[in-house]
Backbone as JSON, one array per atom type, in Angstrom:
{
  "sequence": "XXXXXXXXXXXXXXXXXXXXXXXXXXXXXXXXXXXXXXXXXXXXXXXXXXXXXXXXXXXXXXXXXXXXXXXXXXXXXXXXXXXXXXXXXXXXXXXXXXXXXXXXXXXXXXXXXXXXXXXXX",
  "N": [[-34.06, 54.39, -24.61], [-31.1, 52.47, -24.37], [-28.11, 52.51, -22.32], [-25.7, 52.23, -23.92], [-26.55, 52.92, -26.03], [-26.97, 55.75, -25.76], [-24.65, 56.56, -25.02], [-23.06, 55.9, -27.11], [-24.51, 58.33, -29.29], [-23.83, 60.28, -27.54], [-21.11, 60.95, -28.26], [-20.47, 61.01, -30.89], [-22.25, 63.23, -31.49], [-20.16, 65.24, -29.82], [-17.84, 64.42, -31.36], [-18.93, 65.95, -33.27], [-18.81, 68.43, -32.71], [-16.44, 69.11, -32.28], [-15.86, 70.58, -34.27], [-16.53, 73.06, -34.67], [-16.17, 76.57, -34.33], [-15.33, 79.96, -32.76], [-17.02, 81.58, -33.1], [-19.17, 80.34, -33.82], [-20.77, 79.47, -31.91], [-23.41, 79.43, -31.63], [-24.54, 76.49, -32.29], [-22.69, 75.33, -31.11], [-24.13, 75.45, -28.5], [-26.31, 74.21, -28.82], [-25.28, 71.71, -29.76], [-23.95, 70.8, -27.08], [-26.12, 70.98, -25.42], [-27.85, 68.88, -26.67], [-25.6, 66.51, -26.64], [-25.34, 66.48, -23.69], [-27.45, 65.72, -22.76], [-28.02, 63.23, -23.67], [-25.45, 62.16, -21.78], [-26.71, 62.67, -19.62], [-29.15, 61.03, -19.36], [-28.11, 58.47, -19.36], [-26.6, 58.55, -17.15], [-28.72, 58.75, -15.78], [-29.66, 56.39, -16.2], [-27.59, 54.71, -15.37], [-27.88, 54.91, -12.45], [-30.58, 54.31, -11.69], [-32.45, 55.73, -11.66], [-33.98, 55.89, -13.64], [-35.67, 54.37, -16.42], [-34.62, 52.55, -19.34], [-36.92, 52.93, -20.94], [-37.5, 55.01, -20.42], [-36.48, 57.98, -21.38], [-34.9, 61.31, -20.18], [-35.82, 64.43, -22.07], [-36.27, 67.05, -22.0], [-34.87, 69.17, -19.37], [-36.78, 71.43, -18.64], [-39.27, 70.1, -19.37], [-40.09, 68.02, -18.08], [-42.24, 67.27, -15.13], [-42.64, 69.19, -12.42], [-42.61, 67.12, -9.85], [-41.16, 65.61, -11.17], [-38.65, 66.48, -11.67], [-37.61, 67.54, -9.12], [-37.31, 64.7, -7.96], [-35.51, 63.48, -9.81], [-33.54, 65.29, -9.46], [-32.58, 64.62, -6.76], [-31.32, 62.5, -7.13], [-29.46, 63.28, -9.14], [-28.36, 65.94, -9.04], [-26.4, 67.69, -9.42], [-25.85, 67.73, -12.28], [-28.34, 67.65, -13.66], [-29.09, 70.4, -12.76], [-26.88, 71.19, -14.46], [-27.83, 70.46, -17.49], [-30.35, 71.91, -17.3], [-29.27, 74.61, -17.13], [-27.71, 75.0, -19.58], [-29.89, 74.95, -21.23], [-31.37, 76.9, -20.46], [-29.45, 79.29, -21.76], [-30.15, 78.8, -24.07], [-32.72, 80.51, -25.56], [-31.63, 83.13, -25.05], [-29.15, 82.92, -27.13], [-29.03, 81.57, -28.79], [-31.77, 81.4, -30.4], [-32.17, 83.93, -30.05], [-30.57, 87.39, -29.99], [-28.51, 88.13, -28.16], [-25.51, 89.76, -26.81], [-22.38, 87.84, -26.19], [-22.24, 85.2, -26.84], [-20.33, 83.7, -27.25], [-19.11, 83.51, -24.91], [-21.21, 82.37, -23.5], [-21.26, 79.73, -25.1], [-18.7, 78.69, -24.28], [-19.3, 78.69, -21.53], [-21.48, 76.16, -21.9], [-19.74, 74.38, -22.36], [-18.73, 73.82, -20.74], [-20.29, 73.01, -18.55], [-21.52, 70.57, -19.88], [-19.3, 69.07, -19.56], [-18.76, 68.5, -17.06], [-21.76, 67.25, -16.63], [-20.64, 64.58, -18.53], [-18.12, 63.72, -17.02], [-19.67, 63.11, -14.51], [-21.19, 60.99, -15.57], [-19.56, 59.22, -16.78], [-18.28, 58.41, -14.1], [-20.32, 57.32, -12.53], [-21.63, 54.39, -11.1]],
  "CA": [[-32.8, 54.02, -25.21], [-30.18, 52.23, -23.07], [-26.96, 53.21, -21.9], [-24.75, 51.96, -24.7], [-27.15, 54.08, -27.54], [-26.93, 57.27, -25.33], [-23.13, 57.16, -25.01], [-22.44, 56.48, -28.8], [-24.86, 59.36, -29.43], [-23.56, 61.71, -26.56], [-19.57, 60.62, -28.37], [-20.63, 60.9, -32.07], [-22.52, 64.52, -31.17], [-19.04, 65.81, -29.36], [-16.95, 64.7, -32.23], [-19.14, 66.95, -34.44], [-18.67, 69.7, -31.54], [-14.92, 69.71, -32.42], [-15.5, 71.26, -35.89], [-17.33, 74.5, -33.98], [-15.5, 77.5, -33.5], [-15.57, 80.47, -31.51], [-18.27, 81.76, -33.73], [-20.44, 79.06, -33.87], [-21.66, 79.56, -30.59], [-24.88, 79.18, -31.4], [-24.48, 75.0, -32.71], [-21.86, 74.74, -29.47], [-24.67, 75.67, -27.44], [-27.23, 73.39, -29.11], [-24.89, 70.07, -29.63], [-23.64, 70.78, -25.69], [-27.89, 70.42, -25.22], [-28.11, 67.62, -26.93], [-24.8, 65.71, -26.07], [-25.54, 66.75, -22.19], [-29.11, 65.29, -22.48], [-27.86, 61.4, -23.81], [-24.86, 61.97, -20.97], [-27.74, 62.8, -18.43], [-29.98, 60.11, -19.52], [-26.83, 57.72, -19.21], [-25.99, 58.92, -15.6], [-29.45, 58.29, -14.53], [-30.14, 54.97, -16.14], [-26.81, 53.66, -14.54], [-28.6, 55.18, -10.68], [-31.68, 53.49, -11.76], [-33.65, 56.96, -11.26], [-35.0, 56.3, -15.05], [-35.56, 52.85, -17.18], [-33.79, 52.7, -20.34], [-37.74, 53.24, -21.72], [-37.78, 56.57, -19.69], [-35.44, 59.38, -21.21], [-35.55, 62.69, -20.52], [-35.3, 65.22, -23.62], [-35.82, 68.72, -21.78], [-35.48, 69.36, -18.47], [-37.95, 71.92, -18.47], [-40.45, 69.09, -19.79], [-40.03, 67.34, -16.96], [-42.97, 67.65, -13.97], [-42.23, 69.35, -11.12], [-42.46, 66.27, -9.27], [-40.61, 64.57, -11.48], [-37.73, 67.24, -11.88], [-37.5, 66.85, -7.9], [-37.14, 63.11, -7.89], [-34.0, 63.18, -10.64], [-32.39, 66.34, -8.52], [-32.09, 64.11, -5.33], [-30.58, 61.62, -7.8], [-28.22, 63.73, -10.3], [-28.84, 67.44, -8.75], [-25.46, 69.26, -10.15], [-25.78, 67.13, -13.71], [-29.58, 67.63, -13.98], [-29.12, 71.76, -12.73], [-26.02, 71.81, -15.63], [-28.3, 70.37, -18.42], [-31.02, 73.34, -17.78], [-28.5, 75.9, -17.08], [-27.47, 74.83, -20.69], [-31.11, 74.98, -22.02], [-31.49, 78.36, -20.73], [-28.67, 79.69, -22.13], [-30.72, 78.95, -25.79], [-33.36, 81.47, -25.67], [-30.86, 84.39, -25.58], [-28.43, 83.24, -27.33], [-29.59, 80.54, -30.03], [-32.56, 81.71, -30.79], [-32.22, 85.6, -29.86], [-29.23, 87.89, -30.71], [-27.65, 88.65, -26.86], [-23.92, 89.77, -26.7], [-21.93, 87.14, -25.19], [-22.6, 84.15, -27.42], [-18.91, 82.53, -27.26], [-18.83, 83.26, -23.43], [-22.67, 81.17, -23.16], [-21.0, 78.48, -25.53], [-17.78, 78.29, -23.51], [-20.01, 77.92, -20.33], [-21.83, 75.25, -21.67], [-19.32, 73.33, -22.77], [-17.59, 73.11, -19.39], [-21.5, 72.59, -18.33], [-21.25, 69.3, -20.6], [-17.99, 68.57, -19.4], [-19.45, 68.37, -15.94], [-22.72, 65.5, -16.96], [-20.17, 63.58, -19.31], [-17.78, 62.97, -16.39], [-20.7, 62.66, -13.35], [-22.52, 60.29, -15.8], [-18.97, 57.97, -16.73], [-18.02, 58.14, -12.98], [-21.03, 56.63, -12.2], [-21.26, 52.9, -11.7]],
  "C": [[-31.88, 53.49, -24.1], [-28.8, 52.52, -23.53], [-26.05, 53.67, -23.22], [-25.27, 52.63, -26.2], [-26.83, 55.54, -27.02], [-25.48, 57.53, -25.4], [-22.36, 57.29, -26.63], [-22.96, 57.68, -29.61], [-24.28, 60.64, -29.04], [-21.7, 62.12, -27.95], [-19.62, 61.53, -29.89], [-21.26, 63.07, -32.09], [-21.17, 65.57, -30.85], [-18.07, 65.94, -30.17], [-17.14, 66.19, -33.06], [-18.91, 68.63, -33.54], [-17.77, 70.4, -32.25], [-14.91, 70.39, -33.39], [-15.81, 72.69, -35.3], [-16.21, 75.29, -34.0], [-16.06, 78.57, -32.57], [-16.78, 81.04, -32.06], [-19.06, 81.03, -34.06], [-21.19, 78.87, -32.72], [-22.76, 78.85, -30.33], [-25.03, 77.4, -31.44], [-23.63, 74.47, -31.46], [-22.89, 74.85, -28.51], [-25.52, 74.31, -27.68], [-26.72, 72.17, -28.83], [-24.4, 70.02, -27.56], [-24.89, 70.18, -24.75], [-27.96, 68.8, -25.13], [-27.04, 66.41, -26.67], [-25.03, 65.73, -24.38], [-27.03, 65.66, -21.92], [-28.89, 64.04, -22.48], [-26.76, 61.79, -22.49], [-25.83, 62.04, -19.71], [-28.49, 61.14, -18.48], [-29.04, 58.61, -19.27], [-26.47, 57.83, -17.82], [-27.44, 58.16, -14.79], [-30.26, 56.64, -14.81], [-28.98, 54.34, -14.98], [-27.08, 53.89, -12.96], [-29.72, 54.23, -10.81], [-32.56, 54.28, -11.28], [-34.23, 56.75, -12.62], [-34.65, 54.74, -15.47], [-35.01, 53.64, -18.62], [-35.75, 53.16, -21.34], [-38.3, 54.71, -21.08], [-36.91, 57.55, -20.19], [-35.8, 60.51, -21.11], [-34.98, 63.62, -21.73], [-34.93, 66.57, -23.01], [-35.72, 68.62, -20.21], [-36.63, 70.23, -18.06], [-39.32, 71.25, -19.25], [-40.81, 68.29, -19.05], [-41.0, 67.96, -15.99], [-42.21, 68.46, -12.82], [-41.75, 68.24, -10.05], [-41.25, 65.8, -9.24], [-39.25, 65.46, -11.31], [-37.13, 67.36, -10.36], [-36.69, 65.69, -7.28], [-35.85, 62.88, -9.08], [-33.1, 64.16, -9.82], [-32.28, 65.47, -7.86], [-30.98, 63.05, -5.9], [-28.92, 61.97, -8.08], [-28.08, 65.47, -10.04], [-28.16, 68.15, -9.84], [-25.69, 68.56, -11.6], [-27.17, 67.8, -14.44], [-29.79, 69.82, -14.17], [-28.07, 72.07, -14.12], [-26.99, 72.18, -16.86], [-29.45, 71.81, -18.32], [-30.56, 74.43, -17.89], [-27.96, 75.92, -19.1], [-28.43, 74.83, -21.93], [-31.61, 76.43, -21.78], [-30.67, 79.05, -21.23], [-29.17, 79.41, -23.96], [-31.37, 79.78, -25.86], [-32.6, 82.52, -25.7], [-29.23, 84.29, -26.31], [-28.24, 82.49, -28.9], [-30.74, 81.21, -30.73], [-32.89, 83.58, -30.57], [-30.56, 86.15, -30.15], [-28.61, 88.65, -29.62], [-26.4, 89.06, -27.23], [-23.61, 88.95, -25.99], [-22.11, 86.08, -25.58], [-21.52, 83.09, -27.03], [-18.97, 82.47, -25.75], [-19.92, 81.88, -23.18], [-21.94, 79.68, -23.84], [-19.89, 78.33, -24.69], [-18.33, 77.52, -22.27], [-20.6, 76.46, -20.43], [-21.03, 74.23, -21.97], [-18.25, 72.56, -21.24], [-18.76, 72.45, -18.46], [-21.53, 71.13, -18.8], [-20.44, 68.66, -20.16], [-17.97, 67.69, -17.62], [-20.44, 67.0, -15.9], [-21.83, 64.88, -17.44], [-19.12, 63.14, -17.86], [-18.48, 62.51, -15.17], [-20.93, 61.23, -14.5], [-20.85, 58.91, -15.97], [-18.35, 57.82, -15.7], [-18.65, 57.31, -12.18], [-21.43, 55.54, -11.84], [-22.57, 52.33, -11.56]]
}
């Protein structure tokens, strides 16, 4: 996908953010995922560490290698988005205490790739 699909995605995802509250945690965590992932994929087409026919979906889907070779690129953007993918297993998909805190985190996590990726040039 190139740039200009990932950012109306990442935009269109964030609006629907705004409806979330503090109990919704669980959907703030997920859309933060998935808006973080087109802002990632957006940061590293405009480096030219990925082609617009390269996106990444998970970071933990990503090779070793390859997960390597985008850190040297996008390190703190690339470390947000998994810090934001681990934060699903206990809190999306399992029943942790601390749900609104994990969604708060990720959303400042998000907040983090969306301005790395439109700082970018």
């Amino acid at each position: 996908m190139d740039i200009e699909g990932h950012m109306a995605l990442a935009r269109r995802i964030e609006t629907s953010l705004q409806k979330c509250g503090a109990a919704d945690y669980e959907m703030t965590i997920e859309a933060a995922m998935l808006a973080g992932t087109h802002w990632l994929n957006v940061l590293l087409h405009k480096l030219g560490a990925t082609s617009p026919q390269q996106d990444v979906f998970h970071s933990y889907l990503l090779t070793v290698n390859e997960f390597r070779r985008l850190a040297v690129a996008a390190e703190k953007p690339l470390a947000a988005l998994a810090a934001i993918e681990d934060s699903r297993a206990p809190f999306v998909r399992g029943n942790h205490a601390g749900g609104e805190a994990a969604a708060e985190r990720a959303l400042t996590l998000l907040s983090l790739i969306r301005a790395t990726a439109l700082g970018a040039t």
